[in-house]
Every structure is written in C-alpha cells, then in structure tokens.
C-alpha positions as CSV (number, residue, x, y, z in Angstrom):
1,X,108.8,-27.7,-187.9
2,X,106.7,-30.1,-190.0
3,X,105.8,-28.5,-193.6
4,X,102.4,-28.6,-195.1
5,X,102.5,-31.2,-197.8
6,X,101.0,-29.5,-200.7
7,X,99.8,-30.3,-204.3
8,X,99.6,-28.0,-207.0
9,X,97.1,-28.5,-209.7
10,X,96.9,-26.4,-213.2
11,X,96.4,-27.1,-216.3
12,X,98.3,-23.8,-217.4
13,X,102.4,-24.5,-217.0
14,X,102.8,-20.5,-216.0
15,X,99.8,-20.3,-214.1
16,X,101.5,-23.7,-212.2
17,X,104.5,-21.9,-211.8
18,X,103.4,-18.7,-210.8
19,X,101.4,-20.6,-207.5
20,X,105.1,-22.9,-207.0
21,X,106.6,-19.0,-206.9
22,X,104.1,-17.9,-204.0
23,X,104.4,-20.8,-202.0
24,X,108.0,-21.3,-202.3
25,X,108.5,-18.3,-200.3
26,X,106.4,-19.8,-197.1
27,X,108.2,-22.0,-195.4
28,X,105.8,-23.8,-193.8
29,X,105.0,-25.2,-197.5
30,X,106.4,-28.5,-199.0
31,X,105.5,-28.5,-202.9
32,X,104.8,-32.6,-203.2
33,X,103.3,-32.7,-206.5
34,X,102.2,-31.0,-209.5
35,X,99.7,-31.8,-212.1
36,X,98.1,-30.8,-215.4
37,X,95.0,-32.7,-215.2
38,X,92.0,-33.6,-213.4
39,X,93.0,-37.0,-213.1
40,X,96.9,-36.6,-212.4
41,X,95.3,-34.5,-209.4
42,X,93.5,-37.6,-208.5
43,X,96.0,-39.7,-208.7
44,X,98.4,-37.4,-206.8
45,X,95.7,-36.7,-203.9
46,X,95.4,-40.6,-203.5
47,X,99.1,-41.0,-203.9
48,X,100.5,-38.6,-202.1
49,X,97.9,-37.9,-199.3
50,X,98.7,-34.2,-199.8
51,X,97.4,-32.2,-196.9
52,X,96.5,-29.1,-198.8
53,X,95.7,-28.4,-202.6
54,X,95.5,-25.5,-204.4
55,X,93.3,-26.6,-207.7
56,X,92.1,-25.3,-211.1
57,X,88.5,-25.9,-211.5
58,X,88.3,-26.4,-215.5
59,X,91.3,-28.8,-216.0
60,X,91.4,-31.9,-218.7
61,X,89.9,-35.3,-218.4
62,X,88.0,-34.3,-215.4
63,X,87.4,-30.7,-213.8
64,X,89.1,-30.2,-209.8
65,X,86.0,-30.7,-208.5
66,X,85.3,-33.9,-210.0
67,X,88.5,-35.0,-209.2
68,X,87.5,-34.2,-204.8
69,X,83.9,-35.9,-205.4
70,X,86.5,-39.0,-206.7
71,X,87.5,-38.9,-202.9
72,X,85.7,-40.0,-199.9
73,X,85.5,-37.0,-197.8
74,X,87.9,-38.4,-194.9
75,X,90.2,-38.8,-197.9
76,X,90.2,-34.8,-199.5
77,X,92.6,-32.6,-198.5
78,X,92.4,-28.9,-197.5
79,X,91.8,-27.4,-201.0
80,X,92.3,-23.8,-202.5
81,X,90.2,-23.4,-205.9
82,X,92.4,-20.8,-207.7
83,X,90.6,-20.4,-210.7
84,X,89.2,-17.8,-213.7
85,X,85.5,-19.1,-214.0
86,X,83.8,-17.7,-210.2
87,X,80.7,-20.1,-211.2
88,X,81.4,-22.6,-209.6
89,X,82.3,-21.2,-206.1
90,X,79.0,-22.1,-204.2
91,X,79.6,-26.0,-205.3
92,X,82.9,-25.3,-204.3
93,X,82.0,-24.0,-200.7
94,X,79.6,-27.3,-200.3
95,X,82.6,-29.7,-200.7
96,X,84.1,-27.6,-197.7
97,X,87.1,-25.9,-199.9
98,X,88.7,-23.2,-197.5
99,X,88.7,-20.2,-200.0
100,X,87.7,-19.9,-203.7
101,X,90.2,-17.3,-205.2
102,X,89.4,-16.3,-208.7
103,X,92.4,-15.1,-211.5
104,X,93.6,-12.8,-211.9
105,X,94.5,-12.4,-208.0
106,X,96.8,-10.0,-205.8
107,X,100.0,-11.7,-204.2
108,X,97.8,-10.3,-201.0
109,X,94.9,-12.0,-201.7
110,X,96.6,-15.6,-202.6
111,X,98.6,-14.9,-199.1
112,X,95.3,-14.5,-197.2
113,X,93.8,-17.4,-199.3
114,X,96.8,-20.0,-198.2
115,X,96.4,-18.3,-194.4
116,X,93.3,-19.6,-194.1
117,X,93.9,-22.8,-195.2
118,X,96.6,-22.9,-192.7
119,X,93.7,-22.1,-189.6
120,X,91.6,-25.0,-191.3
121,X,94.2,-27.2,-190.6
122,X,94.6,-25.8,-186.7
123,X,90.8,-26.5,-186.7
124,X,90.4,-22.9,-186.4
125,X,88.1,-21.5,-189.8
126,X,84.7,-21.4,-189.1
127,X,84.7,-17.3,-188.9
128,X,87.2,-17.6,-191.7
129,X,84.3,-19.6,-194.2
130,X,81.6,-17.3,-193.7
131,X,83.3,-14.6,-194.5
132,X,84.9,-16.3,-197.1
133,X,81.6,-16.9,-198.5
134,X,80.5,-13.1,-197.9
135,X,83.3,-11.5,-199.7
136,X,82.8,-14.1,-202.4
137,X,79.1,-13.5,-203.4
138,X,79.7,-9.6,-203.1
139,X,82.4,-10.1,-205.6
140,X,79.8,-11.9,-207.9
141,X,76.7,-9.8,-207.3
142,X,79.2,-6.8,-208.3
143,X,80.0,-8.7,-211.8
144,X,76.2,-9.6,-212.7
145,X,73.9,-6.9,-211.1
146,X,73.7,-3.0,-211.6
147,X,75.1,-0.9,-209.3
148,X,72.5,-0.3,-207.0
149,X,71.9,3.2,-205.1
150,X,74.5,3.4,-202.0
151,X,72.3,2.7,-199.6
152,X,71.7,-0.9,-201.0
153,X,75.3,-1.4,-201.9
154,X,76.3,-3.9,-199.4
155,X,72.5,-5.9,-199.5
156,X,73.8,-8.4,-201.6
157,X,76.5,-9.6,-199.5
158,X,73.6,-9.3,-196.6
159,X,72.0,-12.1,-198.1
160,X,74.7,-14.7,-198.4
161,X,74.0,-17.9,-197.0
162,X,74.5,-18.6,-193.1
163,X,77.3,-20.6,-192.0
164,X,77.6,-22.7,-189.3
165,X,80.2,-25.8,-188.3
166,X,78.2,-28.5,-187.0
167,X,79.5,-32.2,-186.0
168,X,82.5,-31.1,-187.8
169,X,80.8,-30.2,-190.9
170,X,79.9,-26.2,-192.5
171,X,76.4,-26.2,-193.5
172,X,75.5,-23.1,-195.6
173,X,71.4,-22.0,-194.6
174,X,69.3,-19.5,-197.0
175,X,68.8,-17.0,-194.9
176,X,65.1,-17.0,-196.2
177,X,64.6,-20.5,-194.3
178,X,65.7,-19.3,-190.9
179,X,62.8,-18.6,-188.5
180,X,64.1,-17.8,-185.6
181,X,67.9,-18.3,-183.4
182,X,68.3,-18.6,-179.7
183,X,71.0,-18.3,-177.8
184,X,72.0,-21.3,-175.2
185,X,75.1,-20.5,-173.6
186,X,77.8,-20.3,-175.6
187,X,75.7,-22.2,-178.4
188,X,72.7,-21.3,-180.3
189,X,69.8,-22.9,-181.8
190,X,69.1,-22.1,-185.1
191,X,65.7,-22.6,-185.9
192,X,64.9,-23.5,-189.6
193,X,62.0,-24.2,-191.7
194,X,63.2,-27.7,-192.2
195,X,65.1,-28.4,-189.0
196,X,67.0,-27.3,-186.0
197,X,71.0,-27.3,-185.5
198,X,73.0,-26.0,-182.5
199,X,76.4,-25.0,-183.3
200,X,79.0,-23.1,-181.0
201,X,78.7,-19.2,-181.7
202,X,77.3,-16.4,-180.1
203,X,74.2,-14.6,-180.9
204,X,76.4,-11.4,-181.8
205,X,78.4,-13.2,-184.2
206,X,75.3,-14.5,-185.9
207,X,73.8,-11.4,-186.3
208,X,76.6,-10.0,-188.0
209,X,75.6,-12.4,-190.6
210,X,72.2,-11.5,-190.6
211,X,70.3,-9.4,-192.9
212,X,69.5,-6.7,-190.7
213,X,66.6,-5.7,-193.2
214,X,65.5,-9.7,-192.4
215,X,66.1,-10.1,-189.1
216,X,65.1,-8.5,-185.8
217,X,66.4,-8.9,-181.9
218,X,63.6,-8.8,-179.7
219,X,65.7,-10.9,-176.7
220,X,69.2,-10.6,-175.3
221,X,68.9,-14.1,-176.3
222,X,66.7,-14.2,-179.5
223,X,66.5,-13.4,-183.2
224,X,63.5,-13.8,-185.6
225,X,63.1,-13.7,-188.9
226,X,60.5,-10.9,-189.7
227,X,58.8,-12.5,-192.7
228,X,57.7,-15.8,-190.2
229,X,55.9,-12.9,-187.4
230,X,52.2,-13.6,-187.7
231,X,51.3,-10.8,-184.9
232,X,52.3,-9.1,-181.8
233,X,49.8,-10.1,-178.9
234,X,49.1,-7.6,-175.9
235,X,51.9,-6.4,-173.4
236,X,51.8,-8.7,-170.4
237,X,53.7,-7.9,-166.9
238,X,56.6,-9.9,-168.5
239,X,56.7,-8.4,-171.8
240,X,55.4,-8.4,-174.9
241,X,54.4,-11.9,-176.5
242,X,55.2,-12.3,-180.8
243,X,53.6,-15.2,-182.4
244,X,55.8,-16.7,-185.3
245,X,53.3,-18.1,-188.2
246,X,53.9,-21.7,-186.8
247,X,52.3,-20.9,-183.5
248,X,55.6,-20.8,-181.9
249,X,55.5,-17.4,-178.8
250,X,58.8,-15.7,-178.5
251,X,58.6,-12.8,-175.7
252,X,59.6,-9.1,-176.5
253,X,62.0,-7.9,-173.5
254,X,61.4,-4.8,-172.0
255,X,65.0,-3.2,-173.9
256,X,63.9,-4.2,-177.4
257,X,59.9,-3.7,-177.8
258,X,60.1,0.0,-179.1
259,X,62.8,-0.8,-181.9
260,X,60.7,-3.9,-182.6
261,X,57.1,-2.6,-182.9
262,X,59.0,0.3,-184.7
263,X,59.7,-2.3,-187.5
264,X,57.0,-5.0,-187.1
C-alpha cells in the first residue's frame, strides 16, 4: 500500500506533536516533513512534493496561506488548516483546502478532517466540501450572533454559500445571486445573476443546500429563487407560467402550483 506523503506545519512544538500523534496511528500516513514556519512550509511543499498538509494559519515569516498562494495551484497539495483563529476559513475554502478544523479539536473531529482529505485525493469530495463549508459557518454564526429563537436556529447554516465542482474546480455561489437551477440529466444548470455553470449533481442534492425560506420547486426539474419572481401569469392547459424579473418564463407543474402560490 502506498502511504500518503504528508507535511506537518506548526509553529507550536506540542501542537506539532500532538498532529504527528494522530497521524502516526493511520497507517496510510507517511510524516515527510515538519516545519515551524511559513516559509520552511514552503520550502518543504516545493521540496518534498507532499501530497497532503495539515497547516497552521498564523505561523512566522509568512502565514500557511501565504505560503499555498506561493504555489501554483497544480503545485499545492491536499491541505488541512488546523488552526485557533476560524477567520480566515472562507479564504481558506477558496484556495480549495479540504476541511478547516479549528483548536481546540476532538481526536473525532481531526479523524473526520484527515478522512476527507483522504476522498479528495480518490477524487471523491465534492459532498464532503459543502458540507464542510455548512458545518463551518454554523460553527461561526454560533460564536458571533445571539441565539436566535429555535425555529431560526439552523438559518444561518441555510445561508452558506453553494458549492459546486466545476472543470475540476469548487466554486462557492451566494445563494442571494442564484436565480434559478434546472435539472439536465444527471447535471444541472445553475442559473446565476452573473453567469451560468453546469455541474454533475442532482436537483435533490441541491436543494438540500438551499435555503428553503429562499428557494421554491415549482418543477420536477426546476428551482427558483423567490426574490427574482416578478409575477405568476394565468393557468394555461399546460400549467401555470412564472415570470422571473429578467423576463425569463419557467412553468408551474400541475404537482407543485398549490405549495407555490401558497408561498409566492
């Protein structure tokens, strides 16, 4: 069995330990280098060609992300921020890291963390990232907002951004920007204020995603955004037509027109 070749990067000697100690007991990990800097990390990604890192955001001479944005991005590995500052996750999440754990952390949750970065590097994550993401930004809303009344408690985790793989690369959509998404065979389209991008998911998985305060199925094959619904026009013999505020007409299916006029 090949092991992963695998760089560790603190600039705490325990805290460098500790991760050596957890990985040490997989043993599908090889421990190639160490370092206690931003730029010994560099060094040892170039170096080494590691294939996974687990890396300390706030580290001398140069932070860990600095250190990745030193690489081109064929060159980065798979990287693991383990970390005590969470504000920095979303950056960290754009350069494609596979989870964002923040210190202190549960033996359970650096174990899920390193499982993941083992299905990244079987090229099987995507569901993996978003809810990555998810659990993430529930974890920060939870540190910076009130508690909100329990039947609000899970909206801020509603709102994260929308994930989706596309030409090998995760791309992380406001939610607020999506107009509408179709579904096209084992693909959908997701239709942005900006631009369009197809990606390989179903419509179900997307709308688990969703905000389902935001975002309303009015097709087997269809989800719009409610804020972009200019009007519903008159029922026709093959449904119920919705203009979008952009002129685009979407049609109502028989099995979804009560639940949407109900919320529209």
């Amino acid at each position: 069995m090949q092991r992963i070749k695998t760089l560790v990067a603190d600039d705490e000697k325990i805290a460098r330990r500790m991760v050596r100690d957890l990985l040490g007991a997989d043993p599908e990990i090889q421990v190639v280098a160490e370092a206690d800097d931003g730029e010994t990390a560099l060094e040892a990604m170039k170096a080494q060609r590691p294939e996974l890192a687990l890396l300390d955001i706030h580290m001398p001479i140069m932070t860990g992300l600095e250190a990745l944005l030193h690489l081109k991005p064929s060159e980065r590995p798979e990287v693991v921020f383990v970390t005590a500052f969470d504000e920095h996750a979303i950056k960290a999440f754009e350069l494609h890291a596979v989870d964002y754990v923040v210190k202190p952390f549960s033996d359970d949750r650096f174990h899920q963390a390193l499982e993941r970065a083992k299905r990244r590097l079987r090229g099987d994550l995507l569901e993996d990232t978003q809810r990555a993401v998810t659990s993430l930004l529930a974890h920060l809303a939870k540190k910076t907002e009130p508690a909100p009344p329990p039947p609000l408690a899970a909206a801020p985790a509603k709102d994260a951004p929308f994930v989706l793989k596309v030409d090998g690369e995760h791309h992380f959509v406001s939610q607020a920007d999506i107009r509408w998404i179709e579904a096209q065979g084992d693909y959908i389209r997701v239709h942005t204020t900006q631009r369009n991008l197809l990606t390989r998911m179903t419509l179900t998985h997307a709308l688990e995603q969703l905000s389902a305060a935001r975002f309303v199925r009015i097709h087997k094959s269809c989800v719009v955004n409610t804020a972009y619904v200019r009007r519903l026009k008159p029922t026709t013999a093959w449904g119920r037509p919705l203009e979008l505020d952009d002129g685009t007409t979407l049609n109502i299916s028989r099995s979804y027109r009560c639940a949407v006029e109900q919320l529209l």
